[in-house]
PDBQT receptor file of N, H, CA, C and O in Angstrom, charges set to zero:
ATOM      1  N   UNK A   1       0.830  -1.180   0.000  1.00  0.00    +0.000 N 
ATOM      2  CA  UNK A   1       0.000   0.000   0.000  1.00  0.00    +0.000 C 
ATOM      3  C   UNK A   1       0.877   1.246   0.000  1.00  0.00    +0.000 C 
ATOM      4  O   UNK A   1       1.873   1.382   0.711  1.00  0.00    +0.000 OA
ATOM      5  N   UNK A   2       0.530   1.912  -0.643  1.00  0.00    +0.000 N 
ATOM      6  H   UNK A   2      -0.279   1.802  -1.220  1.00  0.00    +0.000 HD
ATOM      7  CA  UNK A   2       1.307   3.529  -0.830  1.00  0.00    +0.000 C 
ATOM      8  C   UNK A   2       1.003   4.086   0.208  1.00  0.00    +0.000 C 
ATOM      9  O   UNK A   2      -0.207   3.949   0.383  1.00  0.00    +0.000 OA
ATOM     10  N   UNK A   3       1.568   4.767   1.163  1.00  0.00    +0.000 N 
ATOM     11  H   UNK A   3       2.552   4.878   1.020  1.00  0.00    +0.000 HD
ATOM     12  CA  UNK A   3       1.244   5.701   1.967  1.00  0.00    +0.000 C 
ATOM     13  C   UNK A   3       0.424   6.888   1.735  1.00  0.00    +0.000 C 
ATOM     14  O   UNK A   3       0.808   7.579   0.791  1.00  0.00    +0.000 OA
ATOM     15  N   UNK A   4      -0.699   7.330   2.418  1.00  0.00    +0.000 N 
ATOM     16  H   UNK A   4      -1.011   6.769   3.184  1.00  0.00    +0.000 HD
ATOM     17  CA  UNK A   4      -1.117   8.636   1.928  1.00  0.00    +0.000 C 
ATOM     18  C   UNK A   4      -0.777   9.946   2.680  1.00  0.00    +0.000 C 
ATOM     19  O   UNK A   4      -0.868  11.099   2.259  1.00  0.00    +0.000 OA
ATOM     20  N   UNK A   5      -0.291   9.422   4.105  1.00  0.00    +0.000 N 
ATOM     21  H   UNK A   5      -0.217   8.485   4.447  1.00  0.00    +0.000 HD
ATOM     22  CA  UNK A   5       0.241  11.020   4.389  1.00  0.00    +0.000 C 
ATOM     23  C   UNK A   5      -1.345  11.700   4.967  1.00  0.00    +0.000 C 
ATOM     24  O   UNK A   5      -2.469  11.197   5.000  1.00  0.00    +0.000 OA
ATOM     25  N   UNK A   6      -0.822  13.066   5.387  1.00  0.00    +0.000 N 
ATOM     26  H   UNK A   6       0.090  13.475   5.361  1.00  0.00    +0.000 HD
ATOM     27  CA  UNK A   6      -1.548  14.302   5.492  1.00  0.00    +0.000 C 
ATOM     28  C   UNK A   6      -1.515  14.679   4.579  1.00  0.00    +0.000 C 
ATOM     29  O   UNK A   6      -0.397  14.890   4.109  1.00  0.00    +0.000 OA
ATOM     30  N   UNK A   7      -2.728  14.997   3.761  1.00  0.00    +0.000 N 
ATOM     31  H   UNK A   7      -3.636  14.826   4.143  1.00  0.00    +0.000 HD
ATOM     32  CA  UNK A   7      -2.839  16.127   2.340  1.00  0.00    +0.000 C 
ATOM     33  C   UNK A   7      -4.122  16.888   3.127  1.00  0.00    +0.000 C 
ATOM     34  O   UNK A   7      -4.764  16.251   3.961  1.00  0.00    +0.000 OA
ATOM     35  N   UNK A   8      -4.492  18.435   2.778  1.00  0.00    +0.000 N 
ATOM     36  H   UNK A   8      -3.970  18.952   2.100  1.00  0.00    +0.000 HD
ATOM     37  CA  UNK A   8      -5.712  19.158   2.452  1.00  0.00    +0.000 C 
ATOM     38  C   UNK A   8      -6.307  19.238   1.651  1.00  0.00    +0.000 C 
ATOM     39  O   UNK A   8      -6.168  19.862   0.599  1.00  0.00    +0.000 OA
ATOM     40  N   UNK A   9      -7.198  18.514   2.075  1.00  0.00    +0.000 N 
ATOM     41  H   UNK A   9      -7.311  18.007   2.929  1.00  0.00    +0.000 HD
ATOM     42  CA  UNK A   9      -8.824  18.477   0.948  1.00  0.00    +0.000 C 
ATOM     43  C   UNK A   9     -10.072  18.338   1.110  1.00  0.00    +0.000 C 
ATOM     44  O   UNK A   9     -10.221  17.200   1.553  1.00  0.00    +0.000 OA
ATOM     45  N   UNK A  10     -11.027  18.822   1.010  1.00  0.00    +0.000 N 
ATOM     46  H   UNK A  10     -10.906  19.747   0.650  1.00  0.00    +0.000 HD
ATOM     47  CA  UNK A  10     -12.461  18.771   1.098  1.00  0.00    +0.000 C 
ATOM     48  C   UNK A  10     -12.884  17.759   2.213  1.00  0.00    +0.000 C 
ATOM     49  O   UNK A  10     -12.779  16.551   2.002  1.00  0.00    +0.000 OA
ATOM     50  N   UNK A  11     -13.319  18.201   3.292  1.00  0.00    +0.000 N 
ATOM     51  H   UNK A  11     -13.405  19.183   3.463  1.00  0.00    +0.000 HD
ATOM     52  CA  UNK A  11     -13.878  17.182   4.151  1.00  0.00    +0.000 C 
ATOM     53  C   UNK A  11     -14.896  15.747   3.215  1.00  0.00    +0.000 C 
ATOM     54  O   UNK A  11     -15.833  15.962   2.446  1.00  0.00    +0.000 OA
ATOM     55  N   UNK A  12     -14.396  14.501   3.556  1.00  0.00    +0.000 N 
ATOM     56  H   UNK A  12     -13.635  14.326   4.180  1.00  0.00    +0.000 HD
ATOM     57  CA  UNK A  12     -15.247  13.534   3.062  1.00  0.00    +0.000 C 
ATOM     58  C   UNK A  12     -14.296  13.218   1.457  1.00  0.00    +0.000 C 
ATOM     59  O   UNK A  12     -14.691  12.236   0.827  1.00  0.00    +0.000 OA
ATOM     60  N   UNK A  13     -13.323  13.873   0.955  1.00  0.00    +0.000 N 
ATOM     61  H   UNK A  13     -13.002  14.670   1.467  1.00  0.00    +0.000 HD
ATOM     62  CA  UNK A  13     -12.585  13.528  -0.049  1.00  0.00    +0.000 C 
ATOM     63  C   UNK A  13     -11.439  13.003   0.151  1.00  0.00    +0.000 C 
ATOM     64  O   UNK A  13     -10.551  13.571   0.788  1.00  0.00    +0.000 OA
ATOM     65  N   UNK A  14     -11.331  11.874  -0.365  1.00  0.00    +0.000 N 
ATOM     66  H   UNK A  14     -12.052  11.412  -0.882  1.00  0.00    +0.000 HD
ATOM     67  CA  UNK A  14      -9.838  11.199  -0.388  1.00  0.00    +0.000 C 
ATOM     68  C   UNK A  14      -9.012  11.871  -0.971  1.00  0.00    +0.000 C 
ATOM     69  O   UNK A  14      -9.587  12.668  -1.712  1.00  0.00    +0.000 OA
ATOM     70  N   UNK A  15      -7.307  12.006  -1.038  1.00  0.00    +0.000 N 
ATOM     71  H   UNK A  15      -6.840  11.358  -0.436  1.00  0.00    +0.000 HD
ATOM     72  CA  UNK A  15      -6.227  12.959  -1.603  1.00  0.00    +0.000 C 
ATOM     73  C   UNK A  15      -5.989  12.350  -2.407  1.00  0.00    +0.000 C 
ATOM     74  O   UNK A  15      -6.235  11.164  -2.186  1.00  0.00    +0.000 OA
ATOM     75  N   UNK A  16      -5.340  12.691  -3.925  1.00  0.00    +0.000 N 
ATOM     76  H   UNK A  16      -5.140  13.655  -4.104  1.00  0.00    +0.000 HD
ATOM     77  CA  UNK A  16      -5.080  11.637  -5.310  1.00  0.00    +0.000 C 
ATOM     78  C   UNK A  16      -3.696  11.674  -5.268  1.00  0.00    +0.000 C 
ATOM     79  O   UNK A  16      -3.043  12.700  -5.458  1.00  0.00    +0.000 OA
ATOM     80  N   UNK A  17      -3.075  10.224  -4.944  1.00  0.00    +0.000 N 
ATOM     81  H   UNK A  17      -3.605   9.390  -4.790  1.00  0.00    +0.000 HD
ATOM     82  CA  UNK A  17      -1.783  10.177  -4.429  1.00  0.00    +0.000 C 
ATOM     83  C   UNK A  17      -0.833   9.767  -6.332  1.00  0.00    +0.000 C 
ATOM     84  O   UNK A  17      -1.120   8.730  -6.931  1.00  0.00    +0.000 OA
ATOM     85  N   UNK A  18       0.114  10.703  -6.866  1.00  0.00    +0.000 N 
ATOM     86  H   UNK A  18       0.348  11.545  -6.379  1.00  0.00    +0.000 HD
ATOM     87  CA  UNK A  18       0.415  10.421  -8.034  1.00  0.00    +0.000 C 
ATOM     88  C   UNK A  18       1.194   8.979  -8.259  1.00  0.00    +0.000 C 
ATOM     89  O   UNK A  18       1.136   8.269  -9.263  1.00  0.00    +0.000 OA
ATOM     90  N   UNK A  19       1.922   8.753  -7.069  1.00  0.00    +0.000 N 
ATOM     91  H   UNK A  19       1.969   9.330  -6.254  1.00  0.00    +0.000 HD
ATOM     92  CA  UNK A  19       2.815   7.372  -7.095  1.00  0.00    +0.000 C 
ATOM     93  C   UNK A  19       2.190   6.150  -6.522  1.00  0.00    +0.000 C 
ATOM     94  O   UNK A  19       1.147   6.113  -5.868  1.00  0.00    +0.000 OA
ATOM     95  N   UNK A  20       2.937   5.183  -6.841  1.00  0.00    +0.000 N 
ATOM     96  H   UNK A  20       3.783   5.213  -7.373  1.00  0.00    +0.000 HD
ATOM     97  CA  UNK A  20       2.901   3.662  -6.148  1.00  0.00    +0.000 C 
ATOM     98  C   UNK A  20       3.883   3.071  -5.875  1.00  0.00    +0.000 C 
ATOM     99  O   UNK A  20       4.537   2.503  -6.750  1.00  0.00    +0.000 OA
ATOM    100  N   UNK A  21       4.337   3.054  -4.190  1.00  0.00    +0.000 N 
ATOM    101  H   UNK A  21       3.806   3.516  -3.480  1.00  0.00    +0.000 HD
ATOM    102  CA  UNK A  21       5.489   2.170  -3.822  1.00  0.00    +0.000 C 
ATOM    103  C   UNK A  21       5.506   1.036  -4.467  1.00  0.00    +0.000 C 
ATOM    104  O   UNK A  21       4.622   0.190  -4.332  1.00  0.00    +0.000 OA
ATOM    105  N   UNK A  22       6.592   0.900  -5.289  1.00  0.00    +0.000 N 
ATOM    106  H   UNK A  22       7.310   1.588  -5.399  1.00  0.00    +0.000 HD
ATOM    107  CA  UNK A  22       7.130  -0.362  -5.809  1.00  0.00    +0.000 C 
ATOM    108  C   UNK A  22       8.366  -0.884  -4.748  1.00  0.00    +0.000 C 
ATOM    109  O   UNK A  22       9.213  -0.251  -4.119  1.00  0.00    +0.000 OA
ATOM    110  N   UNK A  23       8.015  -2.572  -4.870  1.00  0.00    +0.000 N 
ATOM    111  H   UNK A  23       7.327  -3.087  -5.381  1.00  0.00    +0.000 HD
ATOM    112  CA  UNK A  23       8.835  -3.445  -4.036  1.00  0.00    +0.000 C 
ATOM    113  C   UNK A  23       9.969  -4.246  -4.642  1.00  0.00    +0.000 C 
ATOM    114  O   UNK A  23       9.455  -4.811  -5.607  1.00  0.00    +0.000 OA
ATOM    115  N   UNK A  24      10.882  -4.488  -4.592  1.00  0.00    +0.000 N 
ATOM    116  H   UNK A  24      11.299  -4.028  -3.808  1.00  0.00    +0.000 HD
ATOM    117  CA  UNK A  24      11.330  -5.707  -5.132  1.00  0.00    +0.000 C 
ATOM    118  C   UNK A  24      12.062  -6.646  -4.127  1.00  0.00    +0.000 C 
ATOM    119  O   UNK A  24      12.784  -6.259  -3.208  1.00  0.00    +0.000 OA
ATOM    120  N   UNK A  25      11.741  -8.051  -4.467  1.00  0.00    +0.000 N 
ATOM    121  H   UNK A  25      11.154  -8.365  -5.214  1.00  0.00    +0.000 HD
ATOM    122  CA  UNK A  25      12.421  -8.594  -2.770  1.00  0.00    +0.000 C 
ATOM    123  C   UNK A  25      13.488  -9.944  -3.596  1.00  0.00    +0.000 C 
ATOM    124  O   UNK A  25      13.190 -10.482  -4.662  1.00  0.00    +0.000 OA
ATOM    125  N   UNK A  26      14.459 -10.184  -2.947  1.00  0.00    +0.000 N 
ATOM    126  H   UNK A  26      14.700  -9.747  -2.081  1.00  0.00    +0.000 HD
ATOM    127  CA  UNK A  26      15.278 -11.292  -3.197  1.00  0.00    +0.000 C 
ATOM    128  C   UNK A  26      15.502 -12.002  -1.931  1.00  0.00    +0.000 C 
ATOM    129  O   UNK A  26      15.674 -11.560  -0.795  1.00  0.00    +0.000 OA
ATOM    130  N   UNK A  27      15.459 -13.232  -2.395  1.00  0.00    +0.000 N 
ATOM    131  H   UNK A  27      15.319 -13.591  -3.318  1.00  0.00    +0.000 HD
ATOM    132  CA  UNK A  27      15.495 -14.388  -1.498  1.00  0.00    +0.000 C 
ATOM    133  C   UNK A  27      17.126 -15.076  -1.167  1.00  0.00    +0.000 C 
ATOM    134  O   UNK A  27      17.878 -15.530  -2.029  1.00  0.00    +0.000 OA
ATOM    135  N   UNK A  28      17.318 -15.022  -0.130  1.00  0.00    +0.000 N 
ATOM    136  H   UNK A  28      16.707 -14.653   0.570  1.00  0.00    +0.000 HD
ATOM    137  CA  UNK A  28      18.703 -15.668   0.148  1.00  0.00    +0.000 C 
ATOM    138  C   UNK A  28      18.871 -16.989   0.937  1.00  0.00    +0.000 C 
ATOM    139  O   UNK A  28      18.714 -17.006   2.158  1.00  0.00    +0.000 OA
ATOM    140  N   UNK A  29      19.144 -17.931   0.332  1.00  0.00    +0.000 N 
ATOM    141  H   UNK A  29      19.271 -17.917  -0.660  1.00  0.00    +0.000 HD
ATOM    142  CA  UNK A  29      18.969 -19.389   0.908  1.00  0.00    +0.000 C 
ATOM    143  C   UNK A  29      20.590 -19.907   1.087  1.00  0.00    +0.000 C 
ATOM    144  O   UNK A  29      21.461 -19.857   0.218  1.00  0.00    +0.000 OA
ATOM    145  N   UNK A  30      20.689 -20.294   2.143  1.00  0.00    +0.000 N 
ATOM    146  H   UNK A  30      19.982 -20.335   2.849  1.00  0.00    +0.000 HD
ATOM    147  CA  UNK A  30      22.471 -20.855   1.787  1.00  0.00    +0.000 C 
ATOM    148  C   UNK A  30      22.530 -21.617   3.059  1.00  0.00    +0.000 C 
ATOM    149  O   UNK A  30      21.708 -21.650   3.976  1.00  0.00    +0.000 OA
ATOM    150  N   UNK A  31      24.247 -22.532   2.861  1.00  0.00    +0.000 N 
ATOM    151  H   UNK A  31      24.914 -22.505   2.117  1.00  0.00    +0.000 HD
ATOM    152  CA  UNK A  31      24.549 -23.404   3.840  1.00  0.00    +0.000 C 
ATOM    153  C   UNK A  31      25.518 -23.347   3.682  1.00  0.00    +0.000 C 
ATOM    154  O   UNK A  31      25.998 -23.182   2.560  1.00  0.00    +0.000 OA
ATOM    155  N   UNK A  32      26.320 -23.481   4.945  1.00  0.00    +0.000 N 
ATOM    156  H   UNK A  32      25.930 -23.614   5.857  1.00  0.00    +0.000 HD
ATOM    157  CA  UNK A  32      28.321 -23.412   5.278  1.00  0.00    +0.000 C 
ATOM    158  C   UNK A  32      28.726 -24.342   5.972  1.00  0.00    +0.000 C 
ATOM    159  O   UNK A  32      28.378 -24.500   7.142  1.00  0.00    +0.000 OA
ATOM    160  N   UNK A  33      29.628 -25.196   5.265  1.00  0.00    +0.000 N 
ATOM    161  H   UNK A  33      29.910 -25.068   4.315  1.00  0.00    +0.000 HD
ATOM    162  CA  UNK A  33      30.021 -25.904   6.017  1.00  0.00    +0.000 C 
ATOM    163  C   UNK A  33      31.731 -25.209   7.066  1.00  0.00    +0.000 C 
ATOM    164  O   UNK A  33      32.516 -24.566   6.369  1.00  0.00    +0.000 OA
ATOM    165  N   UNK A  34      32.009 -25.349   8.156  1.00  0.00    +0.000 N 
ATOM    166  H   UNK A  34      31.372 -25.872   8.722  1.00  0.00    +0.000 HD
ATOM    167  CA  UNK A  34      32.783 -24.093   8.711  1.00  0.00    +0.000 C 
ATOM    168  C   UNK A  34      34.117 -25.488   8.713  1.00  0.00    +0.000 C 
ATOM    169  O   UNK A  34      35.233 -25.194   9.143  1.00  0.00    +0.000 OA
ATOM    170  N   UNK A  35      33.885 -26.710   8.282  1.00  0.00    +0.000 N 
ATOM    171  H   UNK A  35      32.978 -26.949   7.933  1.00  0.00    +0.000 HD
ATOM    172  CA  UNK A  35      35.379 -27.803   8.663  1.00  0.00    +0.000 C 
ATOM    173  C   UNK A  35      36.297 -27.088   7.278  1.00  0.00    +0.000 C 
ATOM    174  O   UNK A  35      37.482 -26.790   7.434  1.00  0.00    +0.000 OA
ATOM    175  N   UNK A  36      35.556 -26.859   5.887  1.00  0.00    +0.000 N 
ATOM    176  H   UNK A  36      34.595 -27.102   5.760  1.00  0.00    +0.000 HD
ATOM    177  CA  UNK A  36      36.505 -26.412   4.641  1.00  0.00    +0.000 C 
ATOM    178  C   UNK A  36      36.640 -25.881   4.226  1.00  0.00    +0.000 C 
ATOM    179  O   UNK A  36      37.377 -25.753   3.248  1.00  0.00    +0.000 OA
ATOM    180  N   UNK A  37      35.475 -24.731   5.143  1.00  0.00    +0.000 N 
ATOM    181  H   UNK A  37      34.876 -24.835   5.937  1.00  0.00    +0.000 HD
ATOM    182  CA  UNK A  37      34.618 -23.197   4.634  1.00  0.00    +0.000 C 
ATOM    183  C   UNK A  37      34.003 -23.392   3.125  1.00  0.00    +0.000 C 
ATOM    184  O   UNK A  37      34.019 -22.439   2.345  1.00  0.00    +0.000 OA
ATOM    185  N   UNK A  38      33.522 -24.523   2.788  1.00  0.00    +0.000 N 
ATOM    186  H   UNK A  38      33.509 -25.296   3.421  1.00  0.00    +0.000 HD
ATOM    187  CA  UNK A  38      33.001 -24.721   1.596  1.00  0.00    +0.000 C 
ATOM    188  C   UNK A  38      31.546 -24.107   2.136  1.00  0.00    +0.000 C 
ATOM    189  O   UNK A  38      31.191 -24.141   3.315  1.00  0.00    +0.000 OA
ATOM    190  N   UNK A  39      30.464 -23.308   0.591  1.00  0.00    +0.000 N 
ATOM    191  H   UNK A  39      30.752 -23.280  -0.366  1.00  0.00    +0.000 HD
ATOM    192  CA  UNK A  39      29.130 -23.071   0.914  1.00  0.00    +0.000 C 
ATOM    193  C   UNK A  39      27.952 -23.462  -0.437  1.00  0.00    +0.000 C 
ATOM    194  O   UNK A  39      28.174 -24.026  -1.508  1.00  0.00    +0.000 OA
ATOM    195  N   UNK A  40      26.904 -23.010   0.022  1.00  0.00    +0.000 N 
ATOM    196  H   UNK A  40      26.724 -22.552   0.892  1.00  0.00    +0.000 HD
ATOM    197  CA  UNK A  40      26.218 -23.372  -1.586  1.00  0.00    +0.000 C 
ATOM    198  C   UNK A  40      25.315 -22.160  -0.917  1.00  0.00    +0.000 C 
ATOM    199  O   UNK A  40      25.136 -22.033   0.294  1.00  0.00    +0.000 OA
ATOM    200  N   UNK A  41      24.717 -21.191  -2.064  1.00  0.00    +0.000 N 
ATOM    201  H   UNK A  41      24.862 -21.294  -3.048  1.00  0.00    +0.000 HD
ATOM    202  CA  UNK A  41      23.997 -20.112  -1.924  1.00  0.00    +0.000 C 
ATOM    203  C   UNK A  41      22.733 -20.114  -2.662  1.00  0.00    +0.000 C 
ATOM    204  O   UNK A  41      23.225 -20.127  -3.790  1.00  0.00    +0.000 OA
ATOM    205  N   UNK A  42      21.090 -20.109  -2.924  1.00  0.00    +0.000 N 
ATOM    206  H   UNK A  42      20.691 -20.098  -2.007  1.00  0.00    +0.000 HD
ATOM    207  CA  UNK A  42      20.645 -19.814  -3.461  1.00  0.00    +0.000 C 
ATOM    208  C   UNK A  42      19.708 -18.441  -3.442  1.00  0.00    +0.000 C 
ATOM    209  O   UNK A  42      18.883 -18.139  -2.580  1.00  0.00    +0.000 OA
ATOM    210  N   UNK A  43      20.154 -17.515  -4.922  1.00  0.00    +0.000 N 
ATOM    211  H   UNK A  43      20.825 -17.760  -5.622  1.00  0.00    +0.000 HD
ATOM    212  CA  UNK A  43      19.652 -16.259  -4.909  1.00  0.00    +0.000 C 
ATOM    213  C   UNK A  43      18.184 -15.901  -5.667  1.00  0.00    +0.000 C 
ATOM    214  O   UNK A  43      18.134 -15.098  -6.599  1.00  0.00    +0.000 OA
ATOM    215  N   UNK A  44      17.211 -16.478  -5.237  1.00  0.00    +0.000 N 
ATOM    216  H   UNK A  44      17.252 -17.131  -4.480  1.00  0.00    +0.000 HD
ATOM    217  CA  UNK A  44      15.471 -16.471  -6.042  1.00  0.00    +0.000 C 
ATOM    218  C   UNK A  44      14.892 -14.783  -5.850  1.00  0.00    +0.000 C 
ATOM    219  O   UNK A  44      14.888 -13.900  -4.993  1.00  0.00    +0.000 OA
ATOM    220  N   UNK A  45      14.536 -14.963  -6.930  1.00  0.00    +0.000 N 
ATOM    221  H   UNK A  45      14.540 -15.681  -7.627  1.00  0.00    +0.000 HD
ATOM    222  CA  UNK A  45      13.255 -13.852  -7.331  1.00  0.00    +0.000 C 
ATOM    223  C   UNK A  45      12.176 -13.898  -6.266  1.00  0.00    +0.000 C 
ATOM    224  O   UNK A  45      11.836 -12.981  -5.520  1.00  0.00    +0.000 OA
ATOM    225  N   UNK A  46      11.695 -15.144  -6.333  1.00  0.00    +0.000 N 
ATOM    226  H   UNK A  46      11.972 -15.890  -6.940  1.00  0.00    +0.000 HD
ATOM    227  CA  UNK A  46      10.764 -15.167  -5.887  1.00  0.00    +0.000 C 
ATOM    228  C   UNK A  46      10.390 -16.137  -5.161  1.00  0.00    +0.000 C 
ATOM    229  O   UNK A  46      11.515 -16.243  -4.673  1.00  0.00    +0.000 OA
ATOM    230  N   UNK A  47       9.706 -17.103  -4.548  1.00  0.00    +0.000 N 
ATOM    231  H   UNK A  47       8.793 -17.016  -4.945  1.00  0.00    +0.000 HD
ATOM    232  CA  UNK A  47      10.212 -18.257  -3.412  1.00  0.00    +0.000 C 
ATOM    233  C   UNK A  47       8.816 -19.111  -3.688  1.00  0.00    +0.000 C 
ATOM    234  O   UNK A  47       7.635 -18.820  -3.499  1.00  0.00    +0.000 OA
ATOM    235  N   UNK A  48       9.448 -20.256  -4.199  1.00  0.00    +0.000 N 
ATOM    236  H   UNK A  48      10.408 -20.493  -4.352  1.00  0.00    +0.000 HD
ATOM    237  CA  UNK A  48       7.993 -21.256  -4.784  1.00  0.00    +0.000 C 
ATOM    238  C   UNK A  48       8.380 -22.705  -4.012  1.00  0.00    +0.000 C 
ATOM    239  O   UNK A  48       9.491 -22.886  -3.512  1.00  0.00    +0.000 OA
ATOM    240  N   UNK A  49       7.343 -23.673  -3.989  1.00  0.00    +0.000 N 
ATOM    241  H   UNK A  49       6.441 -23.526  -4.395  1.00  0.00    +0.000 HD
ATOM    242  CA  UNK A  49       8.059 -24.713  -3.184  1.00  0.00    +0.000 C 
ATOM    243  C   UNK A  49       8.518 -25.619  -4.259  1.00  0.00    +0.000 C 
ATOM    244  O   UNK A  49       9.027 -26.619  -3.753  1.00  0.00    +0.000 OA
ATOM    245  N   UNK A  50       8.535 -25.660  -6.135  1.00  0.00    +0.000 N 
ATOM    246  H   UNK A  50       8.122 -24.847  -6.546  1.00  0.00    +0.000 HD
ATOM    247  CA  UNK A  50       9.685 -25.873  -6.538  1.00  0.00    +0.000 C 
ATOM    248  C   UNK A  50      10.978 -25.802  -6.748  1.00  0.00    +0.000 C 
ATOM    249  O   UNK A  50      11.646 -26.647  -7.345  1.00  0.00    +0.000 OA
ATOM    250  N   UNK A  51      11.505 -24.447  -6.097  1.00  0.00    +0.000 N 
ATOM    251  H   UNK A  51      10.963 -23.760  -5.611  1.00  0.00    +0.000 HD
ATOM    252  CA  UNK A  51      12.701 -24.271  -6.077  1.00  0.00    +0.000 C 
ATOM    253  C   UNK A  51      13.363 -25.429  -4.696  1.00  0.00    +0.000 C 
ATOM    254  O   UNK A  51      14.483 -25.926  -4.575  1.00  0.00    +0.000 OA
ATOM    255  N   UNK A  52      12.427 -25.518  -4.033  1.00  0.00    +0.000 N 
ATOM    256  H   UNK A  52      11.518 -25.114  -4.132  1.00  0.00    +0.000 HD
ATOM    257  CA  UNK A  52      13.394 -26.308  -2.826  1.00  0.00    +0.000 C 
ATOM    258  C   UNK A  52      12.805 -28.121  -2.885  1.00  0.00    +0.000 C 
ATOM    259  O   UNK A  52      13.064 -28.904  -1.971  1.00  0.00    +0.000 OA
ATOM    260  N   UNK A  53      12.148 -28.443  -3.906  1.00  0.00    +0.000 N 
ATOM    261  H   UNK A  53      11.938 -27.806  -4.648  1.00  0.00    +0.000 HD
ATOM    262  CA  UNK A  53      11.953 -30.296  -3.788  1.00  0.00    +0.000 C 
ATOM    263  C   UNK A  53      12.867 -30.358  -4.668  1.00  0.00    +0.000 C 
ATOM    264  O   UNK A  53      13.120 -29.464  -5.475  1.00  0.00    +0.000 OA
ATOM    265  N   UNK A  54      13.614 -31.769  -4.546  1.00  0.00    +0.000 N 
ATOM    266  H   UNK A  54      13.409 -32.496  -3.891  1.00  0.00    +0.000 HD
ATOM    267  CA  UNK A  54      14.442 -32.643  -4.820  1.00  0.00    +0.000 C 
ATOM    268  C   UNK A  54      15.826 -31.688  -5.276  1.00  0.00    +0.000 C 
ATOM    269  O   UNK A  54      16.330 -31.555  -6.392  1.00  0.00    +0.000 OA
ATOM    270  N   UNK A  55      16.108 -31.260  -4.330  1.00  0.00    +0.000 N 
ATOM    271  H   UNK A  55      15.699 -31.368  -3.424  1.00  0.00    +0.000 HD
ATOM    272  CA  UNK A  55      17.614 -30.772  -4.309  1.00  0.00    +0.000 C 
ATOM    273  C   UNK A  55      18.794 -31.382  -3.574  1.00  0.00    +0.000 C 
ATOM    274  O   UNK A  55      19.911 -30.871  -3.666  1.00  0.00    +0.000 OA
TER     275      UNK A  55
């Protein structure tokens, strides 16, 4: 939801907000092993429960 803030306007009128917060989110999945400092990282768009069966 966009924030609307305090604006002045007509009692009973909503304010006409020109923008829309846009989001973008990335997903960070990973594991370390600390005996060889070896890791595996996964970086998703977006997070589905195909990305994580049979891996």
């Amino acid at each position: 939801m966009t924030p609307i803030g305090i604006y002045l306007t007509a009692k009973g009128v909503k304010p006409i907000v020109k923008y829309q917060h846009g989001f973008k989110n990335t997903y960070l999945y990973g594991a370390f092993l600390p005996v060889d400092g070896d890791a595996f990282v996964l970086k998703l768009k977006s997070l589905q429960a195909r990305y994580f069966i049979n891996i």
